[in-house]
Each structure stands twice: as structure tokens, then as C-alpha cells.
C-alpha distance (Angstrom), angle and dihedral (degrees) to the residues before:
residue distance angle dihedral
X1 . . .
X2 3.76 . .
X3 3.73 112.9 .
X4 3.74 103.9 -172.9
X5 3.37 131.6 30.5
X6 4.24 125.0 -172.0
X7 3.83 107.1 -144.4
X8 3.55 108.8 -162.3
X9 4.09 114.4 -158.2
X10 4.00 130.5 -156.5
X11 3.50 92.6 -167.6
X12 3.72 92.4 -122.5
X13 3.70 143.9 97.2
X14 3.48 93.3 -69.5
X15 4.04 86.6 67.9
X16 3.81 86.4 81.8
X17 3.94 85.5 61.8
X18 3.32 102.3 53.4
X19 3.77 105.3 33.6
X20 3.96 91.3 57.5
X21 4.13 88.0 45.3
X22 4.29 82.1 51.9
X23 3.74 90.9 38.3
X24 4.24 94.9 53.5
X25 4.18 91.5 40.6
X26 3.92 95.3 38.9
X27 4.38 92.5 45.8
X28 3.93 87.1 43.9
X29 3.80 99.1 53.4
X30 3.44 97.7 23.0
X31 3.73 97.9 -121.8
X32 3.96 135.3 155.3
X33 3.75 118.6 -102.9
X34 4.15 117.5 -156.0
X35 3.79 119.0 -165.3
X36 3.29 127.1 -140.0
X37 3.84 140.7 177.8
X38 3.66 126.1 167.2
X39 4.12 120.8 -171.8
X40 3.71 115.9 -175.1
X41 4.11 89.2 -153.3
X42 3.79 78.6 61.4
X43 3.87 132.9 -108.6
X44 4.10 122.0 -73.1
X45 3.94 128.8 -150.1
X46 4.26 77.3 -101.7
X47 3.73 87.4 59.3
X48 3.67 90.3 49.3
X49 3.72 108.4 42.4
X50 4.13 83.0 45.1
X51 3.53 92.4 55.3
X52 3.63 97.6 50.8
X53 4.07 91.5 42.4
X54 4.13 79.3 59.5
X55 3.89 93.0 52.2
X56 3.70 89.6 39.9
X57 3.73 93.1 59.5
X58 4.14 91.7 41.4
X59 4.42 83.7 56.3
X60 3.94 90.4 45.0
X61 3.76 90.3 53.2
X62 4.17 89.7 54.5
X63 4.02 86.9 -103.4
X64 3.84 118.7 140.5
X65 3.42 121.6 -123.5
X66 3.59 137.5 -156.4
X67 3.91 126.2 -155.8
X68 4.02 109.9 -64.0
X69 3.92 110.8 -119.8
X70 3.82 104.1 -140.5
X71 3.68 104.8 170.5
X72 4.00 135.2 159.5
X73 4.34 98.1 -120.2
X74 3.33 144.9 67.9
X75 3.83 129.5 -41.7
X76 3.62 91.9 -139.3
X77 3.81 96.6 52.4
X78 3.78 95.3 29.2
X79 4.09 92.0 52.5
X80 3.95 91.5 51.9
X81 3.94 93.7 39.5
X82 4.25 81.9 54.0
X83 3.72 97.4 46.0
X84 3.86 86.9 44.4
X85 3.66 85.5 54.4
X86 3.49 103.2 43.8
X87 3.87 140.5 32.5
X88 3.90 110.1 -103.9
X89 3.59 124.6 173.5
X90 3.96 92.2 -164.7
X91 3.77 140.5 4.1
X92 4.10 117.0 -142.9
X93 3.65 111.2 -154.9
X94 3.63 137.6 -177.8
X95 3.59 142.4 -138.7
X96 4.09 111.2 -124.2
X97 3.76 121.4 -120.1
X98 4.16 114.3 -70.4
X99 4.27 91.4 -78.1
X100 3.62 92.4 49.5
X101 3.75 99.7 36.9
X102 4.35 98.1 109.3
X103 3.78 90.9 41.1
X104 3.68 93.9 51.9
X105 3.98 92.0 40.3
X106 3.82 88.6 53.5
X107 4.01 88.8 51.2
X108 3.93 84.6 46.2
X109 4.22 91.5 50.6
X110 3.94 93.2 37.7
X111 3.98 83.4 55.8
X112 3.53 99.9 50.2
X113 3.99 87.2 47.7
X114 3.77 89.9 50.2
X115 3.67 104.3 46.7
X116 4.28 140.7 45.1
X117 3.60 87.2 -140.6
X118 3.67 118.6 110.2
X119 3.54 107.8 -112.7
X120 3.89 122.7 -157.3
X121 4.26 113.1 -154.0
X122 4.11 99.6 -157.9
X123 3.70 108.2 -152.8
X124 3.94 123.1 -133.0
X125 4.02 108.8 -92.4
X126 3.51 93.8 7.6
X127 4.15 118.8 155.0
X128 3.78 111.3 -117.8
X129 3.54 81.3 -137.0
X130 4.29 112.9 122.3
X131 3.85 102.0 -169.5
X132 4.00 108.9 114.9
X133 3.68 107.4 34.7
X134 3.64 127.6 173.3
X135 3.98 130.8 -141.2
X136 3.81 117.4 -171.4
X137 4.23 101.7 -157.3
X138 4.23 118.1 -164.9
X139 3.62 95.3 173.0
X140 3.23 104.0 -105.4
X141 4.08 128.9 119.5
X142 3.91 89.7 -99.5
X143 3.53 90.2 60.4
X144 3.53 94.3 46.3
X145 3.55 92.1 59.8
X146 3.99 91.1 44.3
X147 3.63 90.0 52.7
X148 4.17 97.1 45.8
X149 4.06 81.5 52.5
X150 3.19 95.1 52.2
X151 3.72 98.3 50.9
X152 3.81 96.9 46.1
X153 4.46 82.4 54.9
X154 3.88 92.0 46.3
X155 3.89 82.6 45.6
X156 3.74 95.5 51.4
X157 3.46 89.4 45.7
X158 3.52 111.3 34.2
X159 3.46 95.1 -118.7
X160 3.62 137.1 156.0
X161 3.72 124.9 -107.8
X162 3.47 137.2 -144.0
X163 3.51 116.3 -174.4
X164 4.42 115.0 -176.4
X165 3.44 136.8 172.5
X166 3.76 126.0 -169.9
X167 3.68 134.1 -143.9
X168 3.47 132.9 -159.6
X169 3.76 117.0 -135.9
X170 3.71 119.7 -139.1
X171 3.98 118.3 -91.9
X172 3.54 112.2 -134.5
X173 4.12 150.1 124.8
X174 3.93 82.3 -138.0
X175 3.82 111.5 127.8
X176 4.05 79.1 -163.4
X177 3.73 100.5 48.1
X178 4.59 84.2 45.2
X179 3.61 91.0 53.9
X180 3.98 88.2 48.9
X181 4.01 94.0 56.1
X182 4.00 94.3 95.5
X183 3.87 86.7 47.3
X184 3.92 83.7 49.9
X185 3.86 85.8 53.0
X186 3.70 101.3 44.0
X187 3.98 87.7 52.3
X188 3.92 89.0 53.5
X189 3.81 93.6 43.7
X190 4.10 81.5 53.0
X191 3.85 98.6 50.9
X192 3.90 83.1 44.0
X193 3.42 92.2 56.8
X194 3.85 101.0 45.1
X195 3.15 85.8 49.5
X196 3.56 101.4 57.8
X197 3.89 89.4 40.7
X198 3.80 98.5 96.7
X199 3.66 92.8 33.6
X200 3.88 115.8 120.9
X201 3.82 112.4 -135.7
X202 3.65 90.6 -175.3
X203 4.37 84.8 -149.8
X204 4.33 88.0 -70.3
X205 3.74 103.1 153.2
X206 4.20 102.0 -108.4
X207 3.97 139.9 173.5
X208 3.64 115.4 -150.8
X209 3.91 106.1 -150.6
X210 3.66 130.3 -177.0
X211 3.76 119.5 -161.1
X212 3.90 128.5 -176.8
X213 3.86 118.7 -152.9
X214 4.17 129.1 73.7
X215 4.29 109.6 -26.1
X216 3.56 96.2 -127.6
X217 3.88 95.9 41.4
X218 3.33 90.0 50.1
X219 3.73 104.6 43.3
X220 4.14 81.5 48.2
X221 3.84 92.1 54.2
X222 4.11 98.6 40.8
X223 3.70 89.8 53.8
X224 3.90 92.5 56.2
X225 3.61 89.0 38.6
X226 3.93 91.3 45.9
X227 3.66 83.4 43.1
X228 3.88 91.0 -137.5
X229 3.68 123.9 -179.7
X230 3.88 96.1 -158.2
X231 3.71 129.0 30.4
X232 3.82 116.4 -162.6
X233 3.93 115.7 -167.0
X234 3.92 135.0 160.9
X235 3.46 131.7 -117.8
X236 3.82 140.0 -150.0
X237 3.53 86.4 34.8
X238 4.04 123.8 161.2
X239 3.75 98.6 -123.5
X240 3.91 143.0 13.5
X241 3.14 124.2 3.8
X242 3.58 91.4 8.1
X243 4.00 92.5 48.3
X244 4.06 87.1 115.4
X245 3.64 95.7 41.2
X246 3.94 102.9 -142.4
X247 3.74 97.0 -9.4
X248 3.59 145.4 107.5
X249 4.08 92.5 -44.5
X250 4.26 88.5 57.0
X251 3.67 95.6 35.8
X252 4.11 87.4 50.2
X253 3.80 87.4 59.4
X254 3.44 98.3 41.8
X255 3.75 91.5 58.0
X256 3.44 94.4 42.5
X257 3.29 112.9 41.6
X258 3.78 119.5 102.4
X259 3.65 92.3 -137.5
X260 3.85 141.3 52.9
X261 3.45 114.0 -81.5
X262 4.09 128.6 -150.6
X263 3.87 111.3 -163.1
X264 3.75 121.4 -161.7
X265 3.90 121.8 -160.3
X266 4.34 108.2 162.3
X267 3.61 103.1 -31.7
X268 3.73 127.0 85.6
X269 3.98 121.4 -136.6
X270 3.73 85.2 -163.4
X271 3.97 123.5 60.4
X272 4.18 108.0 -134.9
């Protein structure tokens, strides 16, 4: 289970977001929630009596809390300095109001480049709701851990999964290398299911899916078609999707996707 979770605020409307997606995942495992808000124009006694009407509300609702972190700064720096300083399991984040959206997704990407913590971008409107979640898999060890994360939340939750990997079919004018593109398929579908082979399901209701076409435009386009309200994905991975390790390839699909997206790179949210 996670234990602590850093909740980083913007002080906006897109608070609402991210507190009730900390609220459902912090009540259902039982896990400690830490606020934090750093302004480099420095905090006021507004700032201050706000932050503790937040942490106030988390207590009333039988939520643990953790000392806030109200600090004059920057979130970038301030959120690695507190996850340096303290043990976190995973970091929620949010994206800014409509003006600040790019800055505050670069802060978001920056983070997840910066630290092994899972970190957890919360998108604007989103329902707190975790029941259709999606898990992109390439193989590799990153996604392994991505995947077994994901199971143990649809688990706790009694979610549904959706587990897809994509393949890329060959580009060519060949007439030889066209008549090979089921063989290329049937190979995939092989890998895919070796892969899965030793993978636990722990009895969570899942759909395997395979899809053929670009990774990241694919991924994008199964989670609206899934319909998922949380994507979970690796990074730093050998292959795929995870070919760039937290580059342009994540950062597309974390702008794009219509859900919110949790992106592992060493660090487990969820204890074995």
C-alpha cells in the first residue's frame, strides 16, 4: 500500500481535481497525504490560513495528514528538495488553470524526469472515480512494474483493466515484407503472451488488447475509446513506448491523453 502521498496545490480551480483524486486513493488505502505549495513571490497569511483550511478538511474526513510544506520557492525545486527529505511513495500533481496549463505541465514532466517517485498528473475536471483504467505494456521491466501497479489499484478498487500493447507494422513497397504483416502480428501476439505468462492477475476483471498503428497514437486513442479515467505507463523502458525514456514520446501522452495519467520509472506506488 502507499503510505505517503505529496499533494502538490496551485491554489486554483484545479485544487478541486486533485484533492478529490488524493482524497478517494488516500481513504481507500489508508495512506498519509502532505501538502505542499511553494510560490517564488513568497507565501501570504492568505496562503497560510488556506493551506491549513485544506488540511483541516483532509483530518475532518478521517484522512491523515502529514506536516503542510508552505515555503517561499519554486514548485519544481521545492517538490524534489521535499521528496529528498522525506519518504513518499507517490506525488499527486495538478495541471494549472487554462493560462498556466504548459508551464505547469513542464513542472509536472521536469518532475517525473527528476525523481523515482511515481508521480500522478490529475487532469482539470477529472472524476475521482478509478474504475476503467488503462496500462500500455512494451515488454520491458518498466512496464512490468506499471502493469503490477496497476493491477493491485484496479484490485483495491474493483476496477476494470485494460491492458494494450502496440505494434508497429513494417513500412515497405515489398510485396514480400506485405504478405509477412500477419507473421509480424502473430510474433507480437507471442511476446505479448509470454510476457503476460508470469503475471499475477490476482482475479481483477482485465481485457488484453493488441493494437497495430504508432504507440503513442494508439495508446492516446484506446484510452478515449476504452474511456479510461487513469492511464498507468512505465518509463525508462528499453523499447516502445518507452524507447525515449521520459521524453517527447511520454510527455506526448501525457498531454494528450483524455485521462489522468500515473507514470512509474523505479519506484513502486504499491508495497509487494
Amino acid at each position: 500500500m502507499p503510505h505517503k502521498i505529496l499533494l502538490s496545490l496551485c491554489r486554483d480551480d484545479s485544487d478541486e481535481s486533485v484533492l478529490e483524486a488524493a482524497k478517494t486513493i488516500a481513504k481507500t488505502t489508508q495512506s498519509e497525504i502532505t501538502l505542499l505549495y511553494a510560490n517564488p513571490e513568497g507565501v501570504t497569511s492568505s496562503d497560510r490560513d488556506d493551506l491549513n483550511k485544506v488540511n483541516q478538511a483532509l483530518q475532518e474526513a478521517e484522512i491523515n495528514t502529514g506536516q503542510p510544506v508552505l515555503v517561499k520557492g519554486d514548485e519544481l525545486d521545492e517538490a524534489i528538495r521535499t521528496l529528498k527529505e522525506r519518504a513518499f511513495n507517490l506525488v499527486i500533481m495538478a495541471v494549472a488553470d487554462e493560462g498556466d496549463r504548459d508551464a505547469a505541465r513542464k513542472i509536472n514532466i521536469k518532475l517525473i524526469r527528476k525523481t523515482e517517485v511515481p508521480v500522478w498528473e490529475v487532469k482539470p475536471g477529472s472524476s475521482a472515480v478509478i474504475d476503467r483504467v488503462l496500462c500500455p505494456v512494451d515488454f520491458s521491466e518498466h512496464s512490468e512494474r506499471a502493469l503490477k501497479n496497476a493491477i493491485a489499484l484496479t484490485s483495491l478498487f474493483n476496477s476494470e483493466l485494460q491492458v494494450l500493447s502496440v505494434y508497429e507494422p513494417p513500412k515497405s513497397t515489398s510485396v514480400f515484407i506485405k504478405e509477412g504483416k500477419d507473421d509480424f502480428k502473430d510474433e507480437h501476439q507471442e511476446l505479448l503472451d509470454s510476457f503476460l505468462k508470469n503475471i499475477d492477475f490476482n482475479k481483477v476483471q482485465r481485457n488484453i488488447k493488441l493494437r497495430s498503428g504508432q504507440p503513442t497514437e494508439e495508446i492516446i486513442a484506446e484510452a478515449k475509446d476504452f474511456n479510461a479515467n487513469l492511464l498507468i505507463m512505465g518509463s525508462a523502458g528499453r523499447s516502445g513506448i518507452h524507447r525515449k525514456a521520459i521524453g517527447s514520446t511520454t510527455e506526448k501522452i501525457i498531454t494528450d491523453s483524455p485521462c489522468s495519467v500515473i507514470v512509474l520509472r523505479e519506484q513502486d506506488i504499491f508495497e509487494a
